[in-house]
C-alpha positions as CSV (number, residue, x, y, z in Angstrom):
1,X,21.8,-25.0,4.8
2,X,18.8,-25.2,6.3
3,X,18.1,-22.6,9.6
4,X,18.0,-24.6,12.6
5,X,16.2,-23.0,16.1
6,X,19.0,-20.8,17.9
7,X,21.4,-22.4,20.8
8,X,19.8,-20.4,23.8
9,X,21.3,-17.3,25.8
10,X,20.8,-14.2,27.1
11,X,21.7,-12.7,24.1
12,X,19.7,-14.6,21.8
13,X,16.6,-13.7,24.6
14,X,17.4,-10.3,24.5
15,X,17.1,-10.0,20.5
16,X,14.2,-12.2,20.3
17,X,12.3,-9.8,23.1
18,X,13.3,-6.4,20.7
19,X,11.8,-8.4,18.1
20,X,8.8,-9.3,19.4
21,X,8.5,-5.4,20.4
22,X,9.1,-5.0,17.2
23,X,6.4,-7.0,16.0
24,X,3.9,-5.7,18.3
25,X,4.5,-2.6,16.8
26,X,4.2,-3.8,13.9
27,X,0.2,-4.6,14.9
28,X,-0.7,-1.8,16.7
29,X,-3.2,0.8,14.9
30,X,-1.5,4.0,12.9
31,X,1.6,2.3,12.5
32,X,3.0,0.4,9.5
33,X,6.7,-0.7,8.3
34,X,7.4,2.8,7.1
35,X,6.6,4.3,10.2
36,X,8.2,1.8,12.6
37,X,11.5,2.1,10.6
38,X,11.5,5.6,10.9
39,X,10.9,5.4,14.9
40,X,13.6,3.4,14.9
41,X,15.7,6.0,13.0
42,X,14.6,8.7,15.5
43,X,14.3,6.6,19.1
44,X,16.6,3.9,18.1
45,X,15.0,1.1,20.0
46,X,12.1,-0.6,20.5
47,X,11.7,0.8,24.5
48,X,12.5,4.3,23.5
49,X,10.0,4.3,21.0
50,X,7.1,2.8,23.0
51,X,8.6,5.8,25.8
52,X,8.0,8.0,22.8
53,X,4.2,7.0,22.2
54,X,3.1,6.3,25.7
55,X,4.5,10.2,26.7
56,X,3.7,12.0,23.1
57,X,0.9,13.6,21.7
58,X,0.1,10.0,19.9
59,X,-3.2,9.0,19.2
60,X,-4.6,7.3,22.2
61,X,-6.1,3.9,20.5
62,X,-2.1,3.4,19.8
63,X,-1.1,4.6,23.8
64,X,-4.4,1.9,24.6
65,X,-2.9,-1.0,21.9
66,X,0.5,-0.6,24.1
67,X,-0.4,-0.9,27.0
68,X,-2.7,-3.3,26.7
69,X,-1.3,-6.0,24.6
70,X,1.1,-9.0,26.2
71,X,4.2,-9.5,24.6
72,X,3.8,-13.0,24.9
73,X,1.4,-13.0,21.5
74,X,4.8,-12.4,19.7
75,X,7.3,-13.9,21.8
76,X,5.4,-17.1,21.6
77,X,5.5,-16.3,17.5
78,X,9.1,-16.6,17.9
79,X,9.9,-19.6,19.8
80,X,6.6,-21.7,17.3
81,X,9.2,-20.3,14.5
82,X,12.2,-21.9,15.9
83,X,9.9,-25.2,16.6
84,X,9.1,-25.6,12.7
85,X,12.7,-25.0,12.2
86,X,12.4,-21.6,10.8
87,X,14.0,-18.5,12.0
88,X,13.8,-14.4,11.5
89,X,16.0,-11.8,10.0
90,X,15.4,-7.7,11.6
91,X,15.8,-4.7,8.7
92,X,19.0,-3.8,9.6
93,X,20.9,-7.2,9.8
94,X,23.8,-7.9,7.4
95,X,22.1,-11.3,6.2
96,X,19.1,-9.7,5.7
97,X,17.9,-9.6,1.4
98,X,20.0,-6.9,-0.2
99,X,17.5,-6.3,-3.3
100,X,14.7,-5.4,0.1
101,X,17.1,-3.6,1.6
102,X,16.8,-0.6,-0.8
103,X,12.8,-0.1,0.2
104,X,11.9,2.6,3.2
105,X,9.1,0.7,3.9
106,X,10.5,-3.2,4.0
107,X,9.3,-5.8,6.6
108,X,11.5,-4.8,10.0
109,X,11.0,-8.4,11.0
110,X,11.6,-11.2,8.0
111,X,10.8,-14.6,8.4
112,X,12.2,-18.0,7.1
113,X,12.6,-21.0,6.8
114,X,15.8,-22.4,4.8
115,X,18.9,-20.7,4.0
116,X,18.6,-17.2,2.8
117,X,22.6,-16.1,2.4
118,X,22.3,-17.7,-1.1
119,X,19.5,-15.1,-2.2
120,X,21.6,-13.7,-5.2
121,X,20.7,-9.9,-6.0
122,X,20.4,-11.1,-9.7
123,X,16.9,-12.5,-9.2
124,X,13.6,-12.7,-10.7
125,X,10.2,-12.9,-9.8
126,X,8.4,-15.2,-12.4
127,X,3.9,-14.9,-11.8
128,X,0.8,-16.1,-13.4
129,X,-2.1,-16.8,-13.7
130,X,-3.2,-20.2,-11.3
131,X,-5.3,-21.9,-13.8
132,X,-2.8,-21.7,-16.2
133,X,-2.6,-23.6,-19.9
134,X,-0.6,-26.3,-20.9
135,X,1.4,-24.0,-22.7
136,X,2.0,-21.3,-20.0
137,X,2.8,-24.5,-17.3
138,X,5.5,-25.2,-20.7
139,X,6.5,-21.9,-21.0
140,X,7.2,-21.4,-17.2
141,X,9.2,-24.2,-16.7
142,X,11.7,-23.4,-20.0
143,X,11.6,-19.8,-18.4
144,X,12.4,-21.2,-15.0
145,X,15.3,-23.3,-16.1
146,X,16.6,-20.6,-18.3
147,X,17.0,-18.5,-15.0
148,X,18.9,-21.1,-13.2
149,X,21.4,-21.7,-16.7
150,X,22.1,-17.9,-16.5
151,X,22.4,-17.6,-12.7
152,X,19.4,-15.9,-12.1
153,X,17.3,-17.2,-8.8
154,X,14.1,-17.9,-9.4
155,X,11.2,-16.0,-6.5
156,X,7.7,-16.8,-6.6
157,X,4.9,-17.0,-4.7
158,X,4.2,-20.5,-4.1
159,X,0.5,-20.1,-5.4
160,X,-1.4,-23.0,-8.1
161,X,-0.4,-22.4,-11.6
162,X,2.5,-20.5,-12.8
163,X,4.1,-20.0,-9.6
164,X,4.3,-23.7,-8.7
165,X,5.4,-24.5,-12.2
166,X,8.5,-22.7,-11.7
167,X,9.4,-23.4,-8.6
168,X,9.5,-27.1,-9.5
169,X,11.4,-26.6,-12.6
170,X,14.7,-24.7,-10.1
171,X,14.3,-27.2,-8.0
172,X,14.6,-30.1,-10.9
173,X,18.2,-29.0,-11.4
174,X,21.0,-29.5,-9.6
175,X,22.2,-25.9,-9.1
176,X,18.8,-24.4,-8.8
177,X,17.8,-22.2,-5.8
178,X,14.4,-21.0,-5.7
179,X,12.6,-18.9,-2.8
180,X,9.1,-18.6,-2.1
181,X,7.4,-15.5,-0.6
182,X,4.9,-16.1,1.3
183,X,0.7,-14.7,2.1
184,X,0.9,-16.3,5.4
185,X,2.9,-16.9,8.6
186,X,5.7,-19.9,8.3
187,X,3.5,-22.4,9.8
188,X,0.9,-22.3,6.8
189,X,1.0,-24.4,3.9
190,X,-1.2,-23.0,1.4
191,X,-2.7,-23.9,-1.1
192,X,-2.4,-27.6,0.1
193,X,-1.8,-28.4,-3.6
194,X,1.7,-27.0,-2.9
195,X,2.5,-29.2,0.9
196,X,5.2,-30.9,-1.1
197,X,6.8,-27.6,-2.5
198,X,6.4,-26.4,0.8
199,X,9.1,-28.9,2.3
200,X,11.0,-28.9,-0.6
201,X,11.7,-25.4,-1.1
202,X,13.9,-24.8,2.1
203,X,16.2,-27.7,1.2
204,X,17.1,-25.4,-2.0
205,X,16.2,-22.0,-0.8
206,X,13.8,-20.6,1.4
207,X,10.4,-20.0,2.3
208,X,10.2,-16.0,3.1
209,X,7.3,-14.2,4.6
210,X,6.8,-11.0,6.5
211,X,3.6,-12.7,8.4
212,X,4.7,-13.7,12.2
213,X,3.8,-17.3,12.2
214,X,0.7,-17.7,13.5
215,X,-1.0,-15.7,10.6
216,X,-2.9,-17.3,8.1
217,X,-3.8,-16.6,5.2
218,X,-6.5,-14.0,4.1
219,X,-7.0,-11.7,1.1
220,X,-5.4,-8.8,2.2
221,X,-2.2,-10.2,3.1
222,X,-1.6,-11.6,-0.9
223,X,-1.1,-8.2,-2.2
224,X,1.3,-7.1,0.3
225,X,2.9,-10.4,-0.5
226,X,2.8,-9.5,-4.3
227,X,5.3,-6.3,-3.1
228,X,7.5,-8.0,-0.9
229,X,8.5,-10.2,-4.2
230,X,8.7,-7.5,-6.6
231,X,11.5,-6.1,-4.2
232,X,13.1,-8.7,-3.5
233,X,13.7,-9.4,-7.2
234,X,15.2,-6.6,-9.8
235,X,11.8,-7.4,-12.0
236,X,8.8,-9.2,-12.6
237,X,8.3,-11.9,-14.9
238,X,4.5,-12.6,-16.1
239,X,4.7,-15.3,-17.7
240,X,0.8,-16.2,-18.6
241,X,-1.4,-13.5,-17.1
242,X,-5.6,-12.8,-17.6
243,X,-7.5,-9.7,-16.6
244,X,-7.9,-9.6,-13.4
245,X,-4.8,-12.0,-12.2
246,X,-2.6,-10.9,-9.1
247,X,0.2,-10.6,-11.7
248,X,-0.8,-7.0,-12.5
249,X,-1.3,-6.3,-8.9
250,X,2.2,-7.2,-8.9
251,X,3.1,-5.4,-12.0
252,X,2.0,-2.0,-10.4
253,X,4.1,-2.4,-7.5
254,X,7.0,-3.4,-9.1
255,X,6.5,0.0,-11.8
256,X,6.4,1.8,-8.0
257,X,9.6,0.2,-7.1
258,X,11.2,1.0,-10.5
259,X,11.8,-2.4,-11.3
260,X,11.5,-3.9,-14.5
261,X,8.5,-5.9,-16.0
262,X,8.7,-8.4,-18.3
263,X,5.5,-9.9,-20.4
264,X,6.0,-12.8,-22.4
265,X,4.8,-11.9,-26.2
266,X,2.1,-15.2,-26.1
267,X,0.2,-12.6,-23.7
268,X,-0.3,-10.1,-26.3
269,X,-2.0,-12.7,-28.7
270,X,-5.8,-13.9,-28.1
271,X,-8.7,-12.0,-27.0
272,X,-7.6,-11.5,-23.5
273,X,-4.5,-9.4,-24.0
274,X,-5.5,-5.8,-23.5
275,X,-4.3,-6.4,-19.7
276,X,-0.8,-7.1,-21.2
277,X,-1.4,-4.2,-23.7
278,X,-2.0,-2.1,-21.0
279,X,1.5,-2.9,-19.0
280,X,3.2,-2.5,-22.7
281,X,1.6,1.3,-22.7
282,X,3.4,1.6,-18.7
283,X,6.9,0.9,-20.0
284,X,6.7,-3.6,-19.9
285,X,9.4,-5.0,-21.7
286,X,7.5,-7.8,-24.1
287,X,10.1,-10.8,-24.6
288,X,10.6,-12.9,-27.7
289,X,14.1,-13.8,-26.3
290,X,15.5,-14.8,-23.1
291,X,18.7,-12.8,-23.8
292,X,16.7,-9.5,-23.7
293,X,15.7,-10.2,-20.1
294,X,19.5,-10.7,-18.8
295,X,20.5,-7.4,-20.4
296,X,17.7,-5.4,-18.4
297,X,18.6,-7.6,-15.4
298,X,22.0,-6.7,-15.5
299,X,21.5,-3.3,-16.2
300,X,18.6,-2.5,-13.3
301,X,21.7,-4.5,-10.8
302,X,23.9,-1.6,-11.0
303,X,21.4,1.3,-11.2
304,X,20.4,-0.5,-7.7
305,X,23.8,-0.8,-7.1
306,X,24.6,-0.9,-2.8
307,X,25.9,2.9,-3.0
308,X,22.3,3.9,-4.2
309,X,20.6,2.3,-1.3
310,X,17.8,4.1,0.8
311,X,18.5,4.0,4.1
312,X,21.2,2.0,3.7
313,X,23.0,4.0,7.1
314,X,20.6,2.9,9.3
315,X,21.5,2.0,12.7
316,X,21.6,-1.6,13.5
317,X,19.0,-2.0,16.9
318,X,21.8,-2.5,19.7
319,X,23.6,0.6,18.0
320,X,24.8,2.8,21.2
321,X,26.2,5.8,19.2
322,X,24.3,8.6,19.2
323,X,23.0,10.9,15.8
324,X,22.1,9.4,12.3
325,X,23.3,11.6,9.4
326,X,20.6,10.4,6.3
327,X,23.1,12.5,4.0
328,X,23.0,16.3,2.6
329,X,21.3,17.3,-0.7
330,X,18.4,19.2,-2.2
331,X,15.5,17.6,-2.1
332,X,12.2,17.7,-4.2
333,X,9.4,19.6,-3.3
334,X,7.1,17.5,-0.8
335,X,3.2,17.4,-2.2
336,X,0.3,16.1,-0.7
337,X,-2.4,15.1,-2.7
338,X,-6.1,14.4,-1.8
339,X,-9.0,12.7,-3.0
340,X,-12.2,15.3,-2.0
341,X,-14.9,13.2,-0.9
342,X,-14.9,11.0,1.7
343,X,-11.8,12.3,2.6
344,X,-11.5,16.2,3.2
345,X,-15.2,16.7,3.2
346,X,-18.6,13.7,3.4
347,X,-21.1,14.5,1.0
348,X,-23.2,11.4,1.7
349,X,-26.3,13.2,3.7
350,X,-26.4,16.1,1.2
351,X,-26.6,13.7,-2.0
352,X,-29.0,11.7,-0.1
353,X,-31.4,14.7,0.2
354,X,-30.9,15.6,-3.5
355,X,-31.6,12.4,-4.8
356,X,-34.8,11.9,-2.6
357,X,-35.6,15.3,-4.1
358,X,-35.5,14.0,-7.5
359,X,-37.0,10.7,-6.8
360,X,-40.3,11.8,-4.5
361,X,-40.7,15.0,-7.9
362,X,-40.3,11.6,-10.4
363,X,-42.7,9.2,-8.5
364,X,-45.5,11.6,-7.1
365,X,-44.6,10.5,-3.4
366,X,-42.6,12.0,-0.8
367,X,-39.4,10.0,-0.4
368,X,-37.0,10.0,2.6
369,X,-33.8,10.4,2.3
370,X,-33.0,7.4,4.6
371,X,-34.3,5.3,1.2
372,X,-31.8,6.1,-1.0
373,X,-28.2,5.2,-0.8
374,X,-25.4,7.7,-1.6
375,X,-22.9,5.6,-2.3
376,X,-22.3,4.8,-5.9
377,X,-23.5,6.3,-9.0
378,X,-26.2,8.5,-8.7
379,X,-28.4,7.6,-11.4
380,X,-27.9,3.9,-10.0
381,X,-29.6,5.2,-6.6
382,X,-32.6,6.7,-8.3
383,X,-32.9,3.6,-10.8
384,X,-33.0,1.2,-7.8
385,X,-35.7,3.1,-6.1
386,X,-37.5,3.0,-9.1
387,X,-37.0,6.4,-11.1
388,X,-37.5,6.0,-14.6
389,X,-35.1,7.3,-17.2
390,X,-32.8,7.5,-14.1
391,X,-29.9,9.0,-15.9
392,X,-31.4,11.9,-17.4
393,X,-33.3,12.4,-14.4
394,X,-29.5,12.8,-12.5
395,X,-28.4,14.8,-15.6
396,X,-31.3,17.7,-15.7
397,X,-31.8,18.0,-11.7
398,X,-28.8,16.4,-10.0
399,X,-26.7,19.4,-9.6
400,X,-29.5,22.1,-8.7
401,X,-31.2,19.7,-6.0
402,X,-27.1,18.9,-4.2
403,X,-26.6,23.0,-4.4
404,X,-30.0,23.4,-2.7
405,X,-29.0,20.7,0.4
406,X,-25.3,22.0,0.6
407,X,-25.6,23.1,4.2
408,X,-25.5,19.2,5.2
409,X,-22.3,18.6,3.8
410,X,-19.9,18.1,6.5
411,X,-16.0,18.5,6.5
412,X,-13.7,16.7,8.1
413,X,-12.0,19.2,11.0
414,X,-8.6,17.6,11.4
415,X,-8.4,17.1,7.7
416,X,-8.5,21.1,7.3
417,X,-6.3,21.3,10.1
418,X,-3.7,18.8,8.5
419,X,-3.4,21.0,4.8
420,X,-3.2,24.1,6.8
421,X,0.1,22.6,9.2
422,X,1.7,21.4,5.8
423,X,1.2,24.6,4.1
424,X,3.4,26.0,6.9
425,X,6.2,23.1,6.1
426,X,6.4,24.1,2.6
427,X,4.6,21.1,1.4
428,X,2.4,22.2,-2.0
429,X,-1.0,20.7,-1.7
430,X,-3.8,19.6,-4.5
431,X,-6.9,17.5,-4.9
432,X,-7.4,15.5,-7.2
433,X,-10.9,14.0,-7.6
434,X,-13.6,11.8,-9.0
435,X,-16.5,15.2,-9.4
436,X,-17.2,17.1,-12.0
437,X,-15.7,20.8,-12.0
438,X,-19.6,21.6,-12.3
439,X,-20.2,20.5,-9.2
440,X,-17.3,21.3,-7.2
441,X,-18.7,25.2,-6.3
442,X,-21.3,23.3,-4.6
443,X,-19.8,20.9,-2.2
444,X,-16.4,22.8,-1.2
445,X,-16.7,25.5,0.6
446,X,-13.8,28.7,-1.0
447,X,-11.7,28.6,1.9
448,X,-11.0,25.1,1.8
449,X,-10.4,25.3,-1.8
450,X,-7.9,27.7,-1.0
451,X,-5.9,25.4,1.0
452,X,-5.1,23.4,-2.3
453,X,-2.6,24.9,-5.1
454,X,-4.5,23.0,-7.4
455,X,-7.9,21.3,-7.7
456,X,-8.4,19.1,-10.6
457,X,-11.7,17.7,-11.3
458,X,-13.1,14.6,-13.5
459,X,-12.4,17.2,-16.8
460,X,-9.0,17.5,-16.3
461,X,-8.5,13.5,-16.1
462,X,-10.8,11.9,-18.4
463,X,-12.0,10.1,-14.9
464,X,-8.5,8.6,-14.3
465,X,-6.6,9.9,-11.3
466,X,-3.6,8.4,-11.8
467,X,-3.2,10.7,-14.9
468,X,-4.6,14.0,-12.5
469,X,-1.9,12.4,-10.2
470,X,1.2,12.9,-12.5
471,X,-0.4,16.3,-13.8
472,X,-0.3,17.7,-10.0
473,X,2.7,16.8,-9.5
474,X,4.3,18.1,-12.9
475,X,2.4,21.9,-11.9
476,X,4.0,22.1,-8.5
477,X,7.2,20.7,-9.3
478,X,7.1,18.1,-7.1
479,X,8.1,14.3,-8.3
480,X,6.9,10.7,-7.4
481,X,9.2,9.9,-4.6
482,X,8.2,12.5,-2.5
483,X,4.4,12.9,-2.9
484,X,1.0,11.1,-0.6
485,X,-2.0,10.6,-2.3
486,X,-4.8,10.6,0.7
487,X,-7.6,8.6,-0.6
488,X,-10.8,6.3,0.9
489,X,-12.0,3.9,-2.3
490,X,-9.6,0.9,-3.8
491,X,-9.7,3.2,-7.0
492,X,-7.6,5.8,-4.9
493,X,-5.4,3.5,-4.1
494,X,-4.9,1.6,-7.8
495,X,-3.7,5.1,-8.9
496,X,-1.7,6.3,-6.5
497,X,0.2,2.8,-7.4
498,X,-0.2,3.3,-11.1
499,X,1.3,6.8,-10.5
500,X,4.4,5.6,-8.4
501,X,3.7,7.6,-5.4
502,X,2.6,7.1,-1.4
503,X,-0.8,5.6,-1.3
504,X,-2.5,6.4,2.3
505,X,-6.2,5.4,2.6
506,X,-8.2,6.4,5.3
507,X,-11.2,4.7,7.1
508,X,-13.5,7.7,7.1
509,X,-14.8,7.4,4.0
510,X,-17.0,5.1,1.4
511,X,-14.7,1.7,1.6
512,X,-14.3,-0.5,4.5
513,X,-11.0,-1.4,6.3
514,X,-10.8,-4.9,4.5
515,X,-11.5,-3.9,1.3
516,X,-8.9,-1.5,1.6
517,X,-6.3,-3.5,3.1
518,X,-7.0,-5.9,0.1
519,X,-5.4,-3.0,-2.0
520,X,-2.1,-2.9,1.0
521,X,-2.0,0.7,0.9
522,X,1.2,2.2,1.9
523,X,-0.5,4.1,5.2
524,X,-3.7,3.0,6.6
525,X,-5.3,6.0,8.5
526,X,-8.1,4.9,11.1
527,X,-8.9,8.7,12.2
528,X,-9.2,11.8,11.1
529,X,-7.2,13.7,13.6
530,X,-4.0,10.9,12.8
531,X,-3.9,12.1,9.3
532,X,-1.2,15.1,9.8
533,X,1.4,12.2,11.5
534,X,1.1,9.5,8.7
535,X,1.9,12.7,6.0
536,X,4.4,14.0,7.7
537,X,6.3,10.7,8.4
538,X,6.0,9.7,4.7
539,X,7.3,13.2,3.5
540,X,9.0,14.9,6.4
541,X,10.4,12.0,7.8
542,X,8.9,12.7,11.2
543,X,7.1,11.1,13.7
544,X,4.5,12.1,16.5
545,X,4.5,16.1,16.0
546,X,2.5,17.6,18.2
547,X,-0.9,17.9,16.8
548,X,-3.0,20.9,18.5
549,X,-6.6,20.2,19.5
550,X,-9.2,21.0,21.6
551,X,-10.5,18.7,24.1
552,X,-14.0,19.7,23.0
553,X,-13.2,19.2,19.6
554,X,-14.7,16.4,17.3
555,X,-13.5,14.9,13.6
556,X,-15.9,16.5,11.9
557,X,-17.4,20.0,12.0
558,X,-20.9,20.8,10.1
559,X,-21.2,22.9,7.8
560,X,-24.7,25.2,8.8
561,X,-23.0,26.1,12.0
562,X,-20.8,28.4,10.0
563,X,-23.1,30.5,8.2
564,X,-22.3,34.2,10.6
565,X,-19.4,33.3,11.5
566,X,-16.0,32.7,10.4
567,X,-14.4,30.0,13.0
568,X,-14.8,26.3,12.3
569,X,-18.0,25.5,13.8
570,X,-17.9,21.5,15.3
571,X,-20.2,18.7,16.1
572,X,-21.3,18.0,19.7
């Protein structure tokens, strides 16, 4: 059946307006699913919660976003929906997708267009590559129809290649569903390769997005796509992949969800296949037989079983009864984790200094700071300017010339402030970073390495942080499901999703916002001083603690202000 706009009424008004509160919320800065859902767990509806924000110690762009922004935005999104014949499901509704169900951090508002009650749990998400070959378009429509033989619904994501491929081949047969999730809002058809998919889809299935229509498409929103279908699926299918496809993107979230992923065994053979080597190395199933896959579908159904749901007593939004009982048990040890530069401290003036240093004693003129660029490598820098032998310049003098301008390195205040309020919660802290242990004496001050249990540098993780990750968390006894890593580069976030845990960038540091929202990192962190609320609702399952501050106080402090005395000097 395919959803039709609602018969009016005030109740129907009434839901619509929580939802487009809901959806506002959604927008405004600081917040995310995570954190709505566990407002909505604390404040139980949408007024209560903007009550919360307006009256709380909340940071004041998100008061400003409130009470500046017309609900008509989203209640207009609502009514286009119903217009294009498409409709919206909220996170706590029985109809709404069982397999999303089990994620903390699901879509509160789900949007569709077809009939979604016949979105079995066993499903599977089959990706590719969208220039695929003749033989991947082949293998995904016997893989496709394979799914439909054995029960298995077919999810996609309605992209060229491989994804289209098999959503044609469920719809070819008579008892095929298939669902497409979308990078958009509803009223999008993209690519336009795909407008007759696009209606034909909802007649057998459904088109699903978490996107309020209106949105369109950008490059950010297709990875968060990329994790609503790995959830809504008990595993990921790739059926023909290449380096660099959204398929792995995909992959990595569904490893974070603990859902199964499947590579076809043609990907291991030809010169591009150390992608697919690499997701055999993380725990990929390779299949030579279609029989294999049903075993480990069947098998991840029950571990995911309905009694194993998170969250799966949470209040339903008109809920008047009063206290929410999440359930009784030990839990793990709560660690926060944190890339060093550009997040805790900014190192950017200091390593422009040093490299003008070594540039203006390498080219016999005096060299300004402002002309070299301390993002990067640092040999890069001094090569661009036009240093000779550039690396072994960086390798003789680097580390002398950053020790001799380590005053100008500046730390971020509320940063410091945040480690020291978890300490007190009992949550066991580390960094884990990109610099050299040789170099570490030099830019962080001792006691701000003393807020950290550990501190492990490039030598403990051959350069990859998703291995100093997992070694962390092994030393402080902590575990995946209950640990942030606090990073500002995409490469923070790409292993803090190889590693399974909490990705939450922040805007402070090297990496712009849409660069970072490219990555869709759990928690995005526009300030400083909103850092200690996004780590404490993703591990303490709180929300707007008070955070103490002076009113003269600024987000960062510098560092030559401290040299006689022992309180946090700040900026003016």
């Amino acid at each position: 059946m395919v959803s039709k706009p609602r018969e009016g009424g005030k109740a129907t008004a009434a839901r619509d307006l929580q939802a487009a509160r809901v959806l506002r919320l959604l927008d405004a800065p600081s917040l995310g699913p995570r954190r709505v859902l566990n407002l909505f767990r604390q404040y139980r509806t949408p007024e209560s919660v903007e009550e919360a924000i307006t009256l709380g110690n909340s940071p004041e762009n998100l008061k400003v976003f409130l009470g500046t922004t017309s609900i008509e935005l989203y209640m207009n999104s609502i009514i286009h929906t119903r217009e294009i014949g498409g409709d919206y499901v909220l996170w706590n509704d029985p109809n709404y997708p069982t397999n999303l169900m089990l994620w903390s951090g699901r879509p509160p508002v789900l949007f569709f267009k077809g009939d979604i009650s016949s979105l079995d749990r066993r499903s599977l998400a089959l990706v590719g590559r969208v220039d695929p070959t003749n033989e991947g378009r082949d293998a995904a429509n016997r893989f496709a129809r394979m799914c439909v033989a054995a029960g298995i619904t077919v999810i996609s994501g309605l992209a060229k290649g491989i994804d289209a491929a098999s959503h044609k081949a469920a719809l070819e047969i008579s008892s095929g569903t298939t669902y497409a999730v979308l990078g958009h809002g509803l009223d999008y058809s993209y690519p336009k390769e795909n407008f007759d998919l696009y209606q034909r889809i909802p007649e057998k299935g459904a088109l699903i997005t978490q996107f309020r229509t209106g949105v369109g498409p950008q490059r950010w929103t297709f990875p968060a796509r990329n994790e609503i279908m790995c959830t809504l699926a008990l595993g990921t299918v790739i059926i023909e992949g290449k380096t660099g496809c959204g398929s792995i993107i995909q992959a990595d979230f569904s490893f974070k969800h603990e859902r199964p992923v499947f590579v076809l065994s043609r990907n291991l053979r030809g010169p591009d296949s150390l992608w697919a080597q690499k997701l055999v190395q993380r725990g990929a199933h390779v299949v030579e037989h279609f029989d294999q896959v049903i075993e480990i579908v069947d098998r991840t159904m029950t571990d995911l079983s309905p009694g194993k749901r998170q969250n799966s007593q949470t209040p339903t939004l008109f809920e008047a009864e009063q206290g929410h009982n999440p359930g009784t048990g030990t839990e793990p040890t709560p660690v926060a984790l944190f890339d060093l530069d550009g997040v805790v401290i900014d190192s950017r003036a200091a390593t422009s200094a040093a490299l003008a240093d070594l540039a203006s004693e390498q080219l016999g003129r005096q060299i300004s700071p402002d002309e070299v660029s301390p993002r990067g490598k640092p040999h890069e820098a001094l090569a661009a300017i036009g240093v000779r032998n550039a690396y072994a310049v960086y390798r003789q003098g680097y580390d002398a010339a950053l020790a001799r301008h380590a005053d100008q390195i500046k730390i971020f205040l509320p940063v410091v402030e945040a480690l020291r309020r978890l300490r007190e919660q009992g949550v066991r802290t580390g960094a884990v970073t990109a610099q050299p242990a040789r170099r570490l004496r030099s830019i962080l001050p001792q006691d701000i390495a003393e807020l950290f249990d550990i501190v492990l540098a490039y030598n403990d993780t051959n350069g990859r942080k998703e291995i100093g990750i997992t070694k962390a968390l092994q030393r402080l006894g902590g575990t995946s499901k209950r640990c942030v890593y606090v990073g500002d580069q995409t490469a923070d976030l790409e292993a803090a999703r190889k590693a399974g845990v909490v990705g939450i960038a922040v805007l402070w540091g090297f990496t712009d916002e849409s660069s970072l929202r490219r990555w869709a990192p759990d928690i995005l962190v526009g300030k400083p001083e909103d850092l200690i609320s996004a780590i404490e609702a993703a591990l303490l399952k709180r929300q707007f603690i008070s955070f103490d501050r002076c009113a003269d106080r600024a987000n960062t402090y510098d560092r030559r202000r401290t040299t006689t005395d022992s309180r946090w000097g700040c900026l003016p």
